[in-house]
C-alpha positions as CSV (number, residue, x, y, z in Angstrom):
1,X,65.2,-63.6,44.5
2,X,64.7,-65.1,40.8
3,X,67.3,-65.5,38.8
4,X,67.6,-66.4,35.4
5,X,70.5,-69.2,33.7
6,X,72.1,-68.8,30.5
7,X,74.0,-71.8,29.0
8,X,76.3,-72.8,25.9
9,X,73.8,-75.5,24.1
10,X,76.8,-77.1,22.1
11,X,79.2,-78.6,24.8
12,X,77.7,-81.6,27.1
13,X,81.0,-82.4,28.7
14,X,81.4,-78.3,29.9
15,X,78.0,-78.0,31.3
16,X,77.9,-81.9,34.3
17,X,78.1,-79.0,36.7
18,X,74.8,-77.2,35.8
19,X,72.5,-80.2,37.3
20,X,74.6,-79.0,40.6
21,X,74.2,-75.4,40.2
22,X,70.0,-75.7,39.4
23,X,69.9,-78.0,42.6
24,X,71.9,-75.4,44.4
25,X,69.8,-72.5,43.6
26,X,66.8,-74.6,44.7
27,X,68.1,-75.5,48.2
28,X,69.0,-71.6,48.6
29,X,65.3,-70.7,47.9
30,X,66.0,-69.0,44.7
31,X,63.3,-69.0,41.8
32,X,64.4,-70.1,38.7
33,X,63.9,-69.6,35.2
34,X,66.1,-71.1,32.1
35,X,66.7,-69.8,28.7
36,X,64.3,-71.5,26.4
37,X,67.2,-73.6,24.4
38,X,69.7,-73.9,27.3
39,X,66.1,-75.8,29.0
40,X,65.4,-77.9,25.9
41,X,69.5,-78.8,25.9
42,X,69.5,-79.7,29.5
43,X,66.6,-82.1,29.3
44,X,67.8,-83.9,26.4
45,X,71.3,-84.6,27.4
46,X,70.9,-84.9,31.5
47,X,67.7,-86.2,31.7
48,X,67.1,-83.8,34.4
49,X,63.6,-83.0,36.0
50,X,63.3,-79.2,35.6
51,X,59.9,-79.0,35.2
52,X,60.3,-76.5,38.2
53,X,62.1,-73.9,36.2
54,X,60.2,-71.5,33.6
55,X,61.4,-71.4,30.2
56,X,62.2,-68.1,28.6
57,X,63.1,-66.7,25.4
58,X,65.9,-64.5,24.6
59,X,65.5,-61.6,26.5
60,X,62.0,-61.7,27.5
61,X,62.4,-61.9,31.5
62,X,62.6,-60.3,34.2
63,X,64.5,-61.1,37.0
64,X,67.4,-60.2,40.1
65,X,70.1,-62.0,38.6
66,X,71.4,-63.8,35.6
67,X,73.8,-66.5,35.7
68,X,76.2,-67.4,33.0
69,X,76.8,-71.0,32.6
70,X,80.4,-71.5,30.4
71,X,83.0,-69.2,28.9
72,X,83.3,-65.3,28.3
73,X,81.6,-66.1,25.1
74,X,78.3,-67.3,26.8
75,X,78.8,-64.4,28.9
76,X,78.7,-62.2,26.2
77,X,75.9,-63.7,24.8
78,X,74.2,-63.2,28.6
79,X,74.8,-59.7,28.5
80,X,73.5,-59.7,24.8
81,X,69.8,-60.5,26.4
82,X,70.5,-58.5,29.4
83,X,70.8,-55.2,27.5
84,X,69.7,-52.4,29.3
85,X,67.7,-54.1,32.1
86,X,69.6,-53.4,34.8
87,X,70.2,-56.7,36.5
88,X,74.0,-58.0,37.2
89,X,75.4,-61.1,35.6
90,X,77.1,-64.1,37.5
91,X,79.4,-65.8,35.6
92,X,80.2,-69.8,36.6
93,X,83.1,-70.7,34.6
94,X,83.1,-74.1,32.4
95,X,85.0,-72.5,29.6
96,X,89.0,-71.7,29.2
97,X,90.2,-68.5,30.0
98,X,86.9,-66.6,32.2
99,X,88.0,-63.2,32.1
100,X,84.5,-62.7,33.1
101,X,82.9,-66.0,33.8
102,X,85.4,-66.4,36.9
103,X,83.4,-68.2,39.2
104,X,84.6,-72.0,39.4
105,X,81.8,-75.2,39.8
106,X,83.6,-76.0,42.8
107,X,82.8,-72.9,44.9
108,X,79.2,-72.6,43.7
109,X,77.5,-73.1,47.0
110,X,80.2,-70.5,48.3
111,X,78.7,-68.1,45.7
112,X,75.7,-68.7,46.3
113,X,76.1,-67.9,50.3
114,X,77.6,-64.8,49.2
115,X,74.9,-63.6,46.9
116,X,72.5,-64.0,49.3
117,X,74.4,-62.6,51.9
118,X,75.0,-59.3,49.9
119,X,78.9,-60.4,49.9
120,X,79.4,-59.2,46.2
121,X,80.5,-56.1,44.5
122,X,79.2,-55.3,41.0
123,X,81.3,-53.6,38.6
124,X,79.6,-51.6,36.1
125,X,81.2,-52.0,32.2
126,X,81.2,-49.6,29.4
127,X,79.1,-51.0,26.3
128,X,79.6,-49.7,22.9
129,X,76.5,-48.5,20.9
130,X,77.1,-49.5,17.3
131,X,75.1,-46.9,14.9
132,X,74.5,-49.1,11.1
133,X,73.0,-47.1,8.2
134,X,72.6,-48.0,5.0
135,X,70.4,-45.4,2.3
136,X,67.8,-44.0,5.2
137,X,67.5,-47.4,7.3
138,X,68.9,-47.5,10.6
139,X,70.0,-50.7,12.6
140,X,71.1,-50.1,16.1
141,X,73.5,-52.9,18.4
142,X,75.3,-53.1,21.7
143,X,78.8,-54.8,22.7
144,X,80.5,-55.2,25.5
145,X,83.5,-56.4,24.3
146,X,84.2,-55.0,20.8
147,X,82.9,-54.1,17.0
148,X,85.0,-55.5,14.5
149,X,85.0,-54.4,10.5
150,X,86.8,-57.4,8.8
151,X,87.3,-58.4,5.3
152,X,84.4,-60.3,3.8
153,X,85.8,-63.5,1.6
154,X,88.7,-62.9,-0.6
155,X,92.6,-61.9,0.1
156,X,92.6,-58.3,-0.5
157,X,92.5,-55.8,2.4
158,X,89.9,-53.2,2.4
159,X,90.2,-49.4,3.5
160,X,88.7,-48.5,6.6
161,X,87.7,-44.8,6.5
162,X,88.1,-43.3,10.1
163,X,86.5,-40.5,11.8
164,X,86.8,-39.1,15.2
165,X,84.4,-36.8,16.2
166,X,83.8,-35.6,13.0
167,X,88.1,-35.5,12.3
168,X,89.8,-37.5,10.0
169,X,92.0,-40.0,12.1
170,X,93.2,-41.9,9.0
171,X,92.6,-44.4,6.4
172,X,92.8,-47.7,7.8
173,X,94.6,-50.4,4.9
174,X,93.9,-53.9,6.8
175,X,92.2,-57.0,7.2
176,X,90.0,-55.3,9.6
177,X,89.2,-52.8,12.6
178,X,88.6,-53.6,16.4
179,X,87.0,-51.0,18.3
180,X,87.0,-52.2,22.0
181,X,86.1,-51.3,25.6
182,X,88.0,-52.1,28.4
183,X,86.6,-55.2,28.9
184,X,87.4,-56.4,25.2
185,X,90.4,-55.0,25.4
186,X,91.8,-58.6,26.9
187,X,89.9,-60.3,23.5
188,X,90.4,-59.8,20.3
189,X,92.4,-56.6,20.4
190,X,95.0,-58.1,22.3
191,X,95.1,-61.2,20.1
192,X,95.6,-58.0,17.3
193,X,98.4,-56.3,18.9
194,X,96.2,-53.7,21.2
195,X,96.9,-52.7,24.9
196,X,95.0,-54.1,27.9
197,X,93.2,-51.2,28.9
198,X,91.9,-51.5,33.3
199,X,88.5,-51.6,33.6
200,X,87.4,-48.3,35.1
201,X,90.1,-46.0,32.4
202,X,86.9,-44.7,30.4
203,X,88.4,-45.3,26.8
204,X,88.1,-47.0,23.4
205,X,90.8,-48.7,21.7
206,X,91.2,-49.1,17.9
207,X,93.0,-51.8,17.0
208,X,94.0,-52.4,13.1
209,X,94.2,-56.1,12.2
210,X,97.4,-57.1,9.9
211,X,97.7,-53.0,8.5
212,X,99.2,-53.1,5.2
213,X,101.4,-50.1,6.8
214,X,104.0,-51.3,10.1
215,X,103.6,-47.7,11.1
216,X,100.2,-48.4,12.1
217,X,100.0,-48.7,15.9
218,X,96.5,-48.9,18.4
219,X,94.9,-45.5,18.8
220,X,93.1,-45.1,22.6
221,X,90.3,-42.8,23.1
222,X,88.3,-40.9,25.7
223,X,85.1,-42.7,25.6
224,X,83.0,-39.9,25.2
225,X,84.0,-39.8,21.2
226,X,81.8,-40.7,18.7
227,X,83.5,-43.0,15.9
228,X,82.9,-42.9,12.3
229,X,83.8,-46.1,9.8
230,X,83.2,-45.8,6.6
231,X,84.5,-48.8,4.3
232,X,85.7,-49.6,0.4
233,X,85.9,-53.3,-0.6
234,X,86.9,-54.7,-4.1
235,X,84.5,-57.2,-3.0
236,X,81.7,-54.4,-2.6
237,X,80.9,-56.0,1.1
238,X,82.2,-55.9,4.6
239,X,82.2,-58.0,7.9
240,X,80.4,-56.8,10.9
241,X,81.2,-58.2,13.9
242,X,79.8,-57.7,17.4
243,X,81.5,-59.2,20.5
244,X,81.2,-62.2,17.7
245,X,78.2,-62.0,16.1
246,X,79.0,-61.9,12.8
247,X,77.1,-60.0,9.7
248,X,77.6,-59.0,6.2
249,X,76.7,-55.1,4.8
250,X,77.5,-53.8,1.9
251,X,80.6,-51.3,1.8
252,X,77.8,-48.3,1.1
253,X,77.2,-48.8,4.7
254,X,78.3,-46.0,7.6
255,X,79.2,-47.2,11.3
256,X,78.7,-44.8,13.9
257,X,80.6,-46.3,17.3
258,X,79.9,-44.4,20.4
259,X,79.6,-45.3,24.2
260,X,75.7,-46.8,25.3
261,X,73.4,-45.1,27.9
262,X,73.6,-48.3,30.2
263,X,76.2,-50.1,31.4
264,X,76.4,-54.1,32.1
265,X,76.7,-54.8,36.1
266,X,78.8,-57.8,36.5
267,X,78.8,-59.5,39.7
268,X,82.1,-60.5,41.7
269,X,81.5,-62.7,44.6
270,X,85.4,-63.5,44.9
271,X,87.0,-60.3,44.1
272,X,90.4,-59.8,42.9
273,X,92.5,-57.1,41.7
274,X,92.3,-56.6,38.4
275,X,95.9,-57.1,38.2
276,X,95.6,-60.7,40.0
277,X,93.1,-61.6,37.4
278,X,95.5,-60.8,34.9
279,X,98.6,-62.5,36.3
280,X,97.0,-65.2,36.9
281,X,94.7,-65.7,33.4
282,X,97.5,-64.5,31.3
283,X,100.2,-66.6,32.8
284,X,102.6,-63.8,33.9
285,X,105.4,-64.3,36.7
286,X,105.2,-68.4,35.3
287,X,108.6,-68.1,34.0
288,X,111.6,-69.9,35.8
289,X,113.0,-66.3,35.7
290,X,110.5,-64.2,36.7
């Protein structure tokens, strides 16, 4: 089996335990290849021998697996390159929360054992296709977690134009728009007010960051919508983010959200209820009281 490792190239104290996961995958007989700058980061702060793994970049690979070395950030990034290949993502957790890097550096020979072993489920997440035009070019992106439309650099809100399948919803007066999956629906919609929305509910959440109007509550949606954004800014541009990659259009830009034809696979080789994970990453029941 060859698998390929993903890292964050920015934190040497969160990534000691990667020496131990490459060494790991070598005793299990796996074949290994490294993202190109996660490689050039590893040799230059561990001093590690890894002449054995083949450098790649971005998302020119193929392989069985992929391994997510960090938080759910790196993760995303992971499943950035993944795309529409097919292969699940492992996620060893080195971050803070791991909503879905939740596999600890002290079990990784466990995990291991289990991938080989076929001991794994892999749950298969909804990824929002993010349509961008602007006059007759067209710019095409994927997220797993959530698109964001978000004020560009000054203090005045900007107007969010919002269709639903062709139908007015309404005109959004805020900072910004979250339009999440499931999976982001634990990110930066909940940080915005939105509901946590289980895995497997087939939906889309918009979520309005700071409205100008308190009547403005989250809107859910059937997944099988297609979403249209249009936007005015005094400023003439716009924010784009995607599951945090950030980008600046001009307000004469059109969004068109709708659900991708692939999905991302992500491994679980310690499965929990999805009500577990929560409890237990969201603190609830921690309370003297409760």
């Amino acid at each position: 089996m060859k698998i390929a490792i993903f890292g964050n190239n920015f934190q040497i104290e969160k990534n000691q335990q990667v020496l131990q996961l490459i060494k790991s995958l070598k005793d299990h007989g796996f074949d290994i290849c490294i993202e190109r700058k996660f490689c050039e980061f590893i040799k230059q702060n561990f001093n590690a021998d890894i002449t054995e793994c083949e450098p790649f970049e971005g998302n020119d690979f193929e392989t069985d697996l992929a391994i997510s070395v960090g938080g759910d950030g790196t993760f995303l990034t992971t499943a950035a390159c993944v795309g529409d290949k097919g292969c699940p993502i492992l996620g060893f957790n080195t971050g803070r929360l791991g909503f879905l890097a939740d596999v600890t550096p002290d079990v990784i020979d466990q995990a291991l054992d289990n991938v080989i072993e076929g001991n794994y489920i892999v749950e298969q997440h909804t990824v929002l296709k993010a349509c961008i035009k602007y006059n007759s070019e067209l710019q095409y992106c994927y997220a797993l977690n959530e698109v964001a439309l978000l004020k560009h650099d000054n203090s005045s809100t900007i107007d969010i134009k919002t269709f639903v399948d062709g139908e007015l919803l309404t005109n959004y007066t805020a900072d910004g728009l979250v339009v999440c999956t499931p999976t982001g629906s634990t990110g930066y919609s909940l940080s915005a007010g939105g509901p946590i929305l289980v895995p497997q509910s087939k939906s889309f959440c918009l979520t309005a960051v700071a409205p100008h109007s308190i009547s403005i509550r989250p809107v859910v949606l059937s997944d099988d919508v297609e979403i249209m954004l249009e936007v005015k800014s005094r400023s003439g541009k716009f924010m784009l983010a995607v599951d945090g990659r950030s980008s600046s259009f001009s307000d004469k830009t059109r969004i068109s959200l709708c659900k991708a034809p692939h999905t991302i696979g992500v491994m679980k080789v310690q499965h929990k209820f999805y009500f577990d994970t929560l409890r237990e990453k969201l603190m609830w029941g921690g309370g003297r009281n409760n």
